[in-house]
HTML snippet that shows the backbone in 3Dmol.js (N, CA, C, O; Angstrom):
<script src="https://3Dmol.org/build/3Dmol-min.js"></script>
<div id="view" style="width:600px;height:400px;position:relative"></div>
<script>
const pdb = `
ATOM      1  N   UNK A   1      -4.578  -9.585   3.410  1.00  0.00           N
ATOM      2  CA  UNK A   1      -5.855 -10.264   3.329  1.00  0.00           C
ATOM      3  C   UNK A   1      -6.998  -9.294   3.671  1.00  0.00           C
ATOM      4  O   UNK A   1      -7.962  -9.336   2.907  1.00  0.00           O
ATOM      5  N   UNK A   2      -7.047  -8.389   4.742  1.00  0.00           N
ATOM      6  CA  UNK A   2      -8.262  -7.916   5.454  1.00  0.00           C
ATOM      7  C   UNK A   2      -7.719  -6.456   3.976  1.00  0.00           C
ATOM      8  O   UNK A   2      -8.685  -5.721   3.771  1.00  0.00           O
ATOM      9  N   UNK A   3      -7.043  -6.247   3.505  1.00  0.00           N
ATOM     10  CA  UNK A   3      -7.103  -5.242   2.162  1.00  0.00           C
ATOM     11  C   UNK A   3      -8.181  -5.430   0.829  1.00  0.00           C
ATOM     12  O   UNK A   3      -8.980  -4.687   0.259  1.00  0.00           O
ATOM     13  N   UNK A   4      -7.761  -6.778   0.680  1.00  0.00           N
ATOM     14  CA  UNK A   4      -8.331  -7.767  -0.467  1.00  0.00           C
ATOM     15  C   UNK A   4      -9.879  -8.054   0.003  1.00  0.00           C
ATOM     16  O   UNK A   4     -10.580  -8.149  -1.004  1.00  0.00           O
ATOM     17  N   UNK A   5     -10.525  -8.197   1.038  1.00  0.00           N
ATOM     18  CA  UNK A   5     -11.806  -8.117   1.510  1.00  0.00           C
ATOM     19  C   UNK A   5     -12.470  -6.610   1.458  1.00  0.00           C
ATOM     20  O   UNK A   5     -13.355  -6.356   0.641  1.00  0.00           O
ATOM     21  N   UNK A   6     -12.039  -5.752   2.274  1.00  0.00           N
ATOM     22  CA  UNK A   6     -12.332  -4.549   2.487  1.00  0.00           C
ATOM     23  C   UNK A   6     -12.524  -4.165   1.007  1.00  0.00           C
ATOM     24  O   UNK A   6     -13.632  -3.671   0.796  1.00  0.00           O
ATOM     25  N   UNK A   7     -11.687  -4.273  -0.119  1.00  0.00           N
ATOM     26  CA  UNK A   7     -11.554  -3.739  -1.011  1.00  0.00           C
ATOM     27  C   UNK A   7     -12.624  -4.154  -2.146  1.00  0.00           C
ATOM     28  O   UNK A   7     -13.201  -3.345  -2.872  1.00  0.00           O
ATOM     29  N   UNK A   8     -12.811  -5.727  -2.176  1.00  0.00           N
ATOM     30  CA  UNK A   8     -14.016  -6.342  -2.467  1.00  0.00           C
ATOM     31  C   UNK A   8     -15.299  -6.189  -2.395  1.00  0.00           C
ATOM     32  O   UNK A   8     -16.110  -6.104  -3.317  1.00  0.00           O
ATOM     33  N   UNK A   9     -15.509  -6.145  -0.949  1.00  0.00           N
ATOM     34  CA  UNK A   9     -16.737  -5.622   0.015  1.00  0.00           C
ATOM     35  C   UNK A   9     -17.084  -3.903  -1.090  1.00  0.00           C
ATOM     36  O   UNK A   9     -18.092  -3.834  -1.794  1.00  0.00           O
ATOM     37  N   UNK A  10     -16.423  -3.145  -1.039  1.00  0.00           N
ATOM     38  CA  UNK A  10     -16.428  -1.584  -1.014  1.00  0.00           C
ATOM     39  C   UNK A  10     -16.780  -2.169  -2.897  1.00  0.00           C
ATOM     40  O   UNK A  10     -17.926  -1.854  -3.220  1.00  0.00           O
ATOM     41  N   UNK A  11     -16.309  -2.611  -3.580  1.00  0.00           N
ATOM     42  CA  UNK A  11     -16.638  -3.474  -5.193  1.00  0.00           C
ATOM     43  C   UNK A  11     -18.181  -3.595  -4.898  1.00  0.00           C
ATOM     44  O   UNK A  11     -19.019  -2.763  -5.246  1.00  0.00           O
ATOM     45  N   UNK A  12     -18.398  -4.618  -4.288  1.00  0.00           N
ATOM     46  CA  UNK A  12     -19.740  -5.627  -4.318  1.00  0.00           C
ATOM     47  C   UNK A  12     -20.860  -4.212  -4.083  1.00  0.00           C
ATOM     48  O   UNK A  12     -21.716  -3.845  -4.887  1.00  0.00           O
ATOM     49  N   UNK A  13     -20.488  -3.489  -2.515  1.00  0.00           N
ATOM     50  CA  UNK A  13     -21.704  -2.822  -2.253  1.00  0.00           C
ATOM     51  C   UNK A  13     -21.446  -1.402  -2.423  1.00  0.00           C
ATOM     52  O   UNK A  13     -21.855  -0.503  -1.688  1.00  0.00           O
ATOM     53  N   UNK A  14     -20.567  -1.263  -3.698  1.00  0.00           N
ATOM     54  CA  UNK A  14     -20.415   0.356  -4.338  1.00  0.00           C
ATOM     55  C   UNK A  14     -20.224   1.065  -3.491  1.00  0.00           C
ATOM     56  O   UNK A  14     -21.163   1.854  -3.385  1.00  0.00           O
ATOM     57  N   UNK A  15     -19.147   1.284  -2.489  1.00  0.00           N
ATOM     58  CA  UNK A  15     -19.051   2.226  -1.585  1.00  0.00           C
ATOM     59  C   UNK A  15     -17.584   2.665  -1.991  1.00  0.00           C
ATOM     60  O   UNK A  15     -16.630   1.900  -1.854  1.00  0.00           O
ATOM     61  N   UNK A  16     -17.471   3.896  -2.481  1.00  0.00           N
ATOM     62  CA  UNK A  16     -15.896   4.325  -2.306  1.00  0.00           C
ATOM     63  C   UNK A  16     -15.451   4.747  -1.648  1.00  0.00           C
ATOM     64  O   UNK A  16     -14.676   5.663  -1.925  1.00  0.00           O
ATOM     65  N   UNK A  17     -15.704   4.271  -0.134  1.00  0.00           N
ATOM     66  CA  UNK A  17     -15.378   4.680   1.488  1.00  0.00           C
ATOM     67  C   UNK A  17     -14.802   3.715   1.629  1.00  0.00           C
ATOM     68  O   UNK A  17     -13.667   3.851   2.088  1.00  0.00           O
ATOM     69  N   UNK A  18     -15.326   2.158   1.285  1.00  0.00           N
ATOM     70  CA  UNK A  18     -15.313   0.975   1.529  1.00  0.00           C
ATOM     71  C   UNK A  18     -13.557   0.855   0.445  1.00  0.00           C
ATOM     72  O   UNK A  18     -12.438   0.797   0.954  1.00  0.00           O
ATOM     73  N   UNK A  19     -13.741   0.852  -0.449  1.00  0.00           N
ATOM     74  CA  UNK A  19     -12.441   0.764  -1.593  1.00  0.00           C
ATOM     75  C   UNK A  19     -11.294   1.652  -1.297  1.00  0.00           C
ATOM     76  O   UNK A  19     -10.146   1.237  -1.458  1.00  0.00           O
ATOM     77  N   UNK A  20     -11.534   2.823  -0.883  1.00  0.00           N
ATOM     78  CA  UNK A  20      -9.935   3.260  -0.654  1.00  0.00           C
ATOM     79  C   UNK A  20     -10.036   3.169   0.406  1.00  0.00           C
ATOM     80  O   UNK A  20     -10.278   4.361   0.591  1.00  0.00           O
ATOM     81  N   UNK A  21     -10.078   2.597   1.744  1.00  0.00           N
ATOM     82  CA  UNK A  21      -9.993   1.467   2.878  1.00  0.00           C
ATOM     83  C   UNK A  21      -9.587   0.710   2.585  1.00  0.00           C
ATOM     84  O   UNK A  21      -8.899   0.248   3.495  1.00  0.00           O
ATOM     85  N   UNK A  22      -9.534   0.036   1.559  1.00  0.00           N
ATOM     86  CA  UNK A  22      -8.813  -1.521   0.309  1.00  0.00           C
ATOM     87  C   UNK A  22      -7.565  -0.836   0.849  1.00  0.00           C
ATOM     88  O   UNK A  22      -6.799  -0.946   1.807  1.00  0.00           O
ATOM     89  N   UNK A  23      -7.771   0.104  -0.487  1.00  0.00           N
ATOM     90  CA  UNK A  23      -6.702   0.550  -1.042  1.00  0.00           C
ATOM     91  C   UNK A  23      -5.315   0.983   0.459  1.00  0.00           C
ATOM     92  O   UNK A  23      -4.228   0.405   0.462  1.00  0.00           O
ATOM     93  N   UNK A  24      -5.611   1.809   1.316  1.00  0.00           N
ATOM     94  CA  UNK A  24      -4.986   2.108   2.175  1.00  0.00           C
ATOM     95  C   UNK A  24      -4.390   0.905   2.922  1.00  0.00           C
ATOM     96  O   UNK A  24      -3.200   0.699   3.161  1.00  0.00           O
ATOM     97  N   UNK A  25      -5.266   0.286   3.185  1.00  0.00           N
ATOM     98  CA  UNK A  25      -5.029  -1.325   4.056  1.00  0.00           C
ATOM     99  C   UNK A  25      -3.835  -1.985   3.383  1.00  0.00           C
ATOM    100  O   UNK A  25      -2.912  -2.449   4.052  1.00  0.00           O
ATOM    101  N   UNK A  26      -3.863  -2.028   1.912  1.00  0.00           N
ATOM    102  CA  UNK A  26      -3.063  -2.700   1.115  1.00  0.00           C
ATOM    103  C   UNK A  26      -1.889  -1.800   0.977  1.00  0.00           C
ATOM    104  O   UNK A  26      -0.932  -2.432   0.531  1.00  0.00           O
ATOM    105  N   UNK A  27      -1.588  -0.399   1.228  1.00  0.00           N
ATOM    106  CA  UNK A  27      -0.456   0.397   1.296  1.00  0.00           C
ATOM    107  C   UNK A  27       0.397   0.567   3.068  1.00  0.00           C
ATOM    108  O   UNK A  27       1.269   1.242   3.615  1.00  0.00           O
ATOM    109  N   UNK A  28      -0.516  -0.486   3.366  1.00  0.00           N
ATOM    110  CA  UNK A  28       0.157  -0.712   4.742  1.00  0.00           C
ATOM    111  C   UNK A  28       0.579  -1.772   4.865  1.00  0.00           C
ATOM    112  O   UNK A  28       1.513  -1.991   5.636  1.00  0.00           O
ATOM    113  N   UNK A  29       0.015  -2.703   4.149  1.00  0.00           N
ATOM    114  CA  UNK A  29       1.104  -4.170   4.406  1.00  0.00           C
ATOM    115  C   UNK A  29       1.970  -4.193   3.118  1.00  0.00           C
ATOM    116  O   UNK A  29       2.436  -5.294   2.827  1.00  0.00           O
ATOM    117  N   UNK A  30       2.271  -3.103   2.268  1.00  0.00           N
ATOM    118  CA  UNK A  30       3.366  -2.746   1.236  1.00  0.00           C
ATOM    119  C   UNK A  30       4.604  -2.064   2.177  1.00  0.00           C
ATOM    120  O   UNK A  30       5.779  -2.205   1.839  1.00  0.00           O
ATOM    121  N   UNK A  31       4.301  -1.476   3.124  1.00  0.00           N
ATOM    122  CA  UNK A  31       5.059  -0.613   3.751  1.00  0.00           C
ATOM    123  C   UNK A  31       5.358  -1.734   5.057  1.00  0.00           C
ATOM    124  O   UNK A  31       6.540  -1.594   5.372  1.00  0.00           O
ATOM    125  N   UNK A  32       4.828  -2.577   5.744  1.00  0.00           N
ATOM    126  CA  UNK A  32       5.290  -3.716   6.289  1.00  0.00           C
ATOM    127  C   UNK A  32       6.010  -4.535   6.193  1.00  0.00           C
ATOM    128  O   UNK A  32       6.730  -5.234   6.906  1.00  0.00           O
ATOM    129  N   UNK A  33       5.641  -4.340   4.730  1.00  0.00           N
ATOM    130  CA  UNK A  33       6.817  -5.845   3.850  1.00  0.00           C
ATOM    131  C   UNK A  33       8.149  -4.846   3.385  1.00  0.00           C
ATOM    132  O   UNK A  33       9.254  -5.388   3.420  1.00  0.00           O
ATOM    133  N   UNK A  34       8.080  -3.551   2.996  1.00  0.00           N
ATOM    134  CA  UNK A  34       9.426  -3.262   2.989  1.00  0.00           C
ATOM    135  C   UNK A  34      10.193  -3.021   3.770  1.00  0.00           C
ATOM    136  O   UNK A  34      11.296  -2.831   3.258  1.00  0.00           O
ATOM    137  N   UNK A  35      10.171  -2.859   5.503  1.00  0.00           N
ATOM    138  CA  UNK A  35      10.395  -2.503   6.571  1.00  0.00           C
ATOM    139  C   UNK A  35      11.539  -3.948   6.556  1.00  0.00           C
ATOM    140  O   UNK A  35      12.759  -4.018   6.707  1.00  0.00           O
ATOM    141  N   UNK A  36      10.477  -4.987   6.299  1.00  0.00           N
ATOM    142  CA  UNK A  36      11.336  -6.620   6.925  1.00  0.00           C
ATOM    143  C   UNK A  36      12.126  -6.633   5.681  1.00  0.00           C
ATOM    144  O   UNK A  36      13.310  -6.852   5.937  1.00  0.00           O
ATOM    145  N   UNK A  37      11.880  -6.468   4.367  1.00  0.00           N
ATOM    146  CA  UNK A  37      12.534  -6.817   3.269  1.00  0.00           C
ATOM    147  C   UNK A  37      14.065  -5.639   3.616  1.00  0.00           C
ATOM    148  O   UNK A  37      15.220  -6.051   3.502  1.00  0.00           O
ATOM    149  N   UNK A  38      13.803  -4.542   3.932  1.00  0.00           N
ATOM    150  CA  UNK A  38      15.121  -3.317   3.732  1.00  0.00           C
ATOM    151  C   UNK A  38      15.623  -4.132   5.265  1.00  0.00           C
ATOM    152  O   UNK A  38      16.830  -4.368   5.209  1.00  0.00           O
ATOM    153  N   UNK A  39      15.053  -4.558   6.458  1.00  0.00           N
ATOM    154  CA  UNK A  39      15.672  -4.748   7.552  1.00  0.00           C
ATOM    155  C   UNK A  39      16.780  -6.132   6.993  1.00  0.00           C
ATOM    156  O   UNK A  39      17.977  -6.182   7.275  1.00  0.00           O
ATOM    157  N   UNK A  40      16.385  -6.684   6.550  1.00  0.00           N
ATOM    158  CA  UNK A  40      16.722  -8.126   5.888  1.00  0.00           C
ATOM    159  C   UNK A  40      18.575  -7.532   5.202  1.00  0.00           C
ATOM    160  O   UNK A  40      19.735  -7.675   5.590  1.00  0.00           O
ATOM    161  N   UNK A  41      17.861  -6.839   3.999  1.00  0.00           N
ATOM    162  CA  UNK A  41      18.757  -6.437   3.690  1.00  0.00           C
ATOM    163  C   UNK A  41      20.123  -5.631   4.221  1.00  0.00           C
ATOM    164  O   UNK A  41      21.249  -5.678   3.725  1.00  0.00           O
ATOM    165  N   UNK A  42      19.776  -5.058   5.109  1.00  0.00           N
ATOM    166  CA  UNK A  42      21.167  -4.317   5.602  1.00  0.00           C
ATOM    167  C   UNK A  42      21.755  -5.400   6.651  1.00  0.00           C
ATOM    168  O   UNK A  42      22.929  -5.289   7.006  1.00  0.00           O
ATOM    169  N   UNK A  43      20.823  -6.606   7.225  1.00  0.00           N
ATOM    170  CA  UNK A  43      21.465  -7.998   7.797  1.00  0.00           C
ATOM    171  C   UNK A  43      22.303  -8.826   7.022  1.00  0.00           C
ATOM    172  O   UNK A  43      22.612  -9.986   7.293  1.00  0.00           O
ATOM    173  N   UNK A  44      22.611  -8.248   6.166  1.00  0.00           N
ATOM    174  CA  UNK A  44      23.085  -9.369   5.302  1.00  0.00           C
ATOM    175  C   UNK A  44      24.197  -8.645   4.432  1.00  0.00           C
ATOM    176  O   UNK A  44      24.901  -9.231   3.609  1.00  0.00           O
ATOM    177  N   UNK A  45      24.273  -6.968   4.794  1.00  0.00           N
ATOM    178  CA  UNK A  45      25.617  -6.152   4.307  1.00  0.00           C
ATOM    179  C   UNK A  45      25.291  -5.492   3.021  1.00  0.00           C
ATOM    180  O   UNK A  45      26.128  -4.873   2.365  1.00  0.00           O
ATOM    181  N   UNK A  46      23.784  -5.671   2.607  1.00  0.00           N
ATOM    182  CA  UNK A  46      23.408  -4.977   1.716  1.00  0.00           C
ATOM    183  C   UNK A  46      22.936  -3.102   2.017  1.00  0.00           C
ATOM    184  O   UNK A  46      22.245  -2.867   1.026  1.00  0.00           O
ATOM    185  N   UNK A  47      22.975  -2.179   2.606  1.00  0.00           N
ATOM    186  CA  UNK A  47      22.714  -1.331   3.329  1.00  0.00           C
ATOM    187  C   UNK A  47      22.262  -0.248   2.101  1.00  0.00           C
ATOM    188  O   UNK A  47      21.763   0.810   2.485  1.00  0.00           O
ATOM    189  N   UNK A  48      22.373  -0.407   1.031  1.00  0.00           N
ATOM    190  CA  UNK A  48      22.022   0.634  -0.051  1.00  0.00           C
ATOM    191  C   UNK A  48      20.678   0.096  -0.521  1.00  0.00           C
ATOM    192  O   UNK A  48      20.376   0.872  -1.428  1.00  0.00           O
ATOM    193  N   UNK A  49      19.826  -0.692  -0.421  1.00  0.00           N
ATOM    194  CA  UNK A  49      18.769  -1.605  -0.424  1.00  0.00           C
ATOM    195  C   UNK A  49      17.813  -0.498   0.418  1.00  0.00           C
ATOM    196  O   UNK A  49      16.686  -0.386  -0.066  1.00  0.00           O
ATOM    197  N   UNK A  50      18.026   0.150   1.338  1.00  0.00           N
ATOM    198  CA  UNK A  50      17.069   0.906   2.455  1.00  0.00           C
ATOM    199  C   UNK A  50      16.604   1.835   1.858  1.00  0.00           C
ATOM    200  O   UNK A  50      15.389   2.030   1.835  1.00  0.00           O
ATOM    201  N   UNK A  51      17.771   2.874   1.038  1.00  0.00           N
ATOM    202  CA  UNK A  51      17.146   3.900   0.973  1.00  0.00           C
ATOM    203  C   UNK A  51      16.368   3.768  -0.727  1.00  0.00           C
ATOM    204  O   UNK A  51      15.533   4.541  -1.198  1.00  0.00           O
ATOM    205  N   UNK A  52      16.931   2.615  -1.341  1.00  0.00           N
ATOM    206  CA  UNK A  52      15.896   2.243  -2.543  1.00  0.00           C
ATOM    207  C   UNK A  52      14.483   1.832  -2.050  1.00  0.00           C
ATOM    208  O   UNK A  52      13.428   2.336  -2.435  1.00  0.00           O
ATOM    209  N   UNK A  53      14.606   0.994  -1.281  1.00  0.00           N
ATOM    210  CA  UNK A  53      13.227   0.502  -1.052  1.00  0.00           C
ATOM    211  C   UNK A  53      12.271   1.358  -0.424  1.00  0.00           C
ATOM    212  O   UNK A  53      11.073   1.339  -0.708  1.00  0.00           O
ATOM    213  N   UNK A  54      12.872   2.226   0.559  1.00  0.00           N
ATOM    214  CA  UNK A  54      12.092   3.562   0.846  1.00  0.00           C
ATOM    215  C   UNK A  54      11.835   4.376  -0.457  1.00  0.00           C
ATOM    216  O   UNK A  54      10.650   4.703  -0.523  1.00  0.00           O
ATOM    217  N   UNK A  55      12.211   4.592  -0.991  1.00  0.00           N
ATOM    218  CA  UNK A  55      11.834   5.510  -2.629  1.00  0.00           C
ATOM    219  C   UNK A  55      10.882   4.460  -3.597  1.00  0.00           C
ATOM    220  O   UNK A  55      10.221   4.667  -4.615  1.00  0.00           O
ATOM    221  N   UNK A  56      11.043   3.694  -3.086  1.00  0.00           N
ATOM    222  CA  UNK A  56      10.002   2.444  -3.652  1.00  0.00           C
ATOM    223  C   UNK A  56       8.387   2.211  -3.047  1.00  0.00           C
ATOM    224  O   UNK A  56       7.331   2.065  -3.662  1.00  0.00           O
ATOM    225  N   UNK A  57       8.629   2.238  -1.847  1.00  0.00           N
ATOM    226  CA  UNK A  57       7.452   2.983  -0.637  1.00  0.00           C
ATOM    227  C   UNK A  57       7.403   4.008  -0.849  1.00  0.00           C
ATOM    228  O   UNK A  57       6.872   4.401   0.189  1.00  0.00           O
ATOM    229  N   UNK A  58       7.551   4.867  -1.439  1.00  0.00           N
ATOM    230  CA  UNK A  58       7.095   6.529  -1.341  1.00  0.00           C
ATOM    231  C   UNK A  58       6.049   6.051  -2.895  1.00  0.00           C
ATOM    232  O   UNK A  58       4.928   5.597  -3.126  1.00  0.00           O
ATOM    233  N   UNK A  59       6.997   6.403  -3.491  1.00  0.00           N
ATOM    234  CA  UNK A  59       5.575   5.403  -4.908  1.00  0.00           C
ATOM    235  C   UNK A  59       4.840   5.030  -5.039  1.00  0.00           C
ATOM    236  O   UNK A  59       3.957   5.471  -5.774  1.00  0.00           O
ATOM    237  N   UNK A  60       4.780   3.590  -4.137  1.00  0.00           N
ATOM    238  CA  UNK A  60       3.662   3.007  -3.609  1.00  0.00           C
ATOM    239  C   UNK A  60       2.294   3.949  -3.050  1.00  0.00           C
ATOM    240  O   UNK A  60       1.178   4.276  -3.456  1.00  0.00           O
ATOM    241  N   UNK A  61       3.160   4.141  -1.864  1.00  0.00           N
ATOM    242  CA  UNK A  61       2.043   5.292  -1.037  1.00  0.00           C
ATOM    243  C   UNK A  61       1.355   6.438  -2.198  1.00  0.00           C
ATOM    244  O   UNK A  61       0.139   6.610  -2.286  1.00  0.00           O
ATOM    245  N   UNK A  62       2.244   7.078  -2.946  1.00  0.00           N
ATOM    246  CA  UNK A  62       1.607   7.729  -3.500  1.00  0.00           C
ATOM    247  C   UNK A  62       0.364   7.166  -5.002  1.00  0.00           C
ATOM    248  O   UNK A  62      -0.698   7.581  -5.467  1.00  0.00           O
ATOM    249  N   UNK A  63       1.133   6.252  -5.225  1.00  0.00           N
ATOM    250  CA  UNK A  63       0.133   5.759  -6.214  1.00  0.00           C
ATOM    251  C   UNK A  63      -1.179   5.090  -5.481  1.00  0.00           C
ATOM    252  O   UNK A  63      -2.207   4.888  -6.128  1.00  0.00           O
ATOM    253  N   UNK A  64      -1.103   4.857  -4.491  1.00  0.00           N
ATOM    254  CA  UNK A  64      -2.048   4.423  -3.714  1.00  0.00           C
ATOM    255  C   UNK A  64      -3.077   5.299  -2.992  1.00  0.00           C
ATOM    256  O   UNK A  64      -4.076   4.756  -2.522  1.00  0.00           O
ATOM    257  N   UNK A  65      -2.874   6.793  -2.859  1.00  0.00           N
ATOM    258  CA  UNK A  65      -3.221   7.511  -2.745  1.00  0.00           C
ATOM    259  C   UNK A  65      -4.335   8.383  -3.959  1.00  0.00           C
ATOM    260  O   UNK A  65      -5.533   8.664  -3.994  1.00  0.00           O
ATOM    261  N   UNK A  66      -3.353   8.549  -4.697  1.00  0.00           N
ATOM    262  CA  UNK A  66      -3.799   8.649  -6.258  1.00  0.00           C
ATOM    263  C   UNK A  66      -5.248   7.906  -6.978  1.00  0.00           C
ATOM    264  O   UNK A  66      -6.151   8.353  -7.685  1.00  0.00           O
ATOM    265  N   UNK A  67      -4.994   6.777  -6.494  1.00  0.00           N
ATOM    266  CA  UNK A  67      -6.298   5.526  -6.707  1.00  0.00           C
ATOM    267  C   UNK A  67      -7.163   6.077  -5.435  1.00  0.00           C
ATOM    268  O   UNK A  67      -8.332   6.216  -5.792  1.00  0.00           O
ATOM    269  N   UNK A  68      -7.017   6.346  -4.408  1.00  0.00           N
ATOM    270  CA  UNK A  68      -8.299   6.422  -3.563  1.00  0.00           C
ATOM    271  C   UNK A  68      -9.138   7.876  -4.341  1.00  0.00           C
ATOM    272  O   UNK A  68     -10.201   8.035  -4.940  1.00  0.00           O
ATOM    273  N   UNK A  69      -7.867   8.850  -3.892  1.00  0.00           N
ATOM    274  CA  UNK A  69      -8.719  10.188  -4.399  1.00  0.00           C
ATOM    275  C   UNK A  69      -9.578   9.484  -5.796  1.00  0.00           C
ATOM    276  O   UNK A  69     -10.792   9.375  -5.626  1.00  0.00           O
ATOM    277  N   UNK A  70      -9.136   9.104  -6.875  1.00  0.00           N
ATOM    278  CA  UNK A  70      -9.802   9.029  -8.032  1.00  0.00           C
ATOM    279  C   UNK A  70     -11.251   8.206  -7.483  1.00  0.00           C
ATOM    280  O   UNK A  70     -12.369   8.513  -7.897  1.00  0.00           O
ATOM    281  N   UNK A  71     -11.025   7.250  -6.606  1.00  0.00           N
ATOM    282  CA  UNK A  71     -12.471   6.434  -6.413  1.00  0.00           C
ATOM    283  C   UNK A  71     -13.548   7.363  -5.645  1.00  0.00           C
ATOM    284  O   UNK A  71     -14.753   7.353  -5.897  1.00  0.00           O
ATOM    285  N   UNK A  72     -12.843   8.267  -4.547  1.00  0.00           N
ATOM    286  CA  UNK A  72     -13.616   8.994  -3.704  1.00  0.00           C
ATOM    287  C   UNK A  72     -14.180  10.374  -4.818  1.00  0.00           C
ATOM    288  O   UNK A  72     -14.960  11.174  -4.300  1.00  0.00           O
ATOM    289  N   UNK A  73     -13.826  10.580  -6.111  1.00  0.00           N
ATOM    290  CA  UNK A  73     -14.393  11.391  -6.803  1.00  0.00           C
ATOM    291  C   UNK A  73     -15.491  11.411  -7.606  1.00  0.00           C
ATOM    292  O   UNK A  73     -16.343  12.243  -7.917  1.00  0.00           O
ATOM    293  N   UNK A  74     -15.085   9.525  -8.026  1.00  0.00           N
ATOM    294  CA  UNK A  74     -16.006   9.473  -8.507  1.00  0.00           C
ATOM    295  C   UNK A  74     -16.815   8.778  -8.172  1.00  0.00           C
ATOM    296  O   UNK A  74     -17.551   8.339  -9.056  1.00  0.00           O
ATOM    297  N   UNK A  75     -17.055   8.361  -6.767  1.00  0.00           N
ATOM    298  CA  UNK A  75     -18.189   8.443  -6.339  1.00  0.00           C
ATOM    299  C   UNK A  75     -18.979   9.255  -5.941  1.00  0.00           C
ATOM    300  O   UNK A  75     -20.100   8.900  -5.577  1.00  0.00           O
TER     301      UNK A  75
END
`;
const viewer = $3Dmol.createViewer("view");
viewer.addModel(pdb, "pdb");
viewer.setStyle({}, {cartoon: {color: "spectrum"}});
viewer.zoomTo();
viewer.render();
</script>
């Protein structure tokens, strides 16, 4: 939620300080949710689930990264 605002906010009043702050915010509750989703999984005898979903978070992060630099350029 506070991703989806921040990220809005940084939209409305053209700040690309404000937007990849979105952006980052929102690559942290991606990396939150795979923590409980891979923890989940190896509870339940799935244990090859961890190191996918970590390579799944690395992606993330990086594509998320990728989008800030591009906003912070071109602003």
């Amino acid at each position: 939620m506070a991703a989806v605002i921040r990220w809005r906010a940084g939209r409305r009043l053209d700040s690309p300080a404000l937007i990849a702050d979105g952006n980052h915010a929102r690559a942290d509750g991606y990396v939150s949710a795979g923590i409980v989703v891979s923890t989940a999984s190896i509870a339940i005898g799935l244990p090859i689930a961890d190191p996918i979903i970590g390579l799944l978070i690395t992606g993330l992060i990086l594509h998320t990264t990728w989008e800030s630099w591009v906003t912070i350029r071109r602003g």
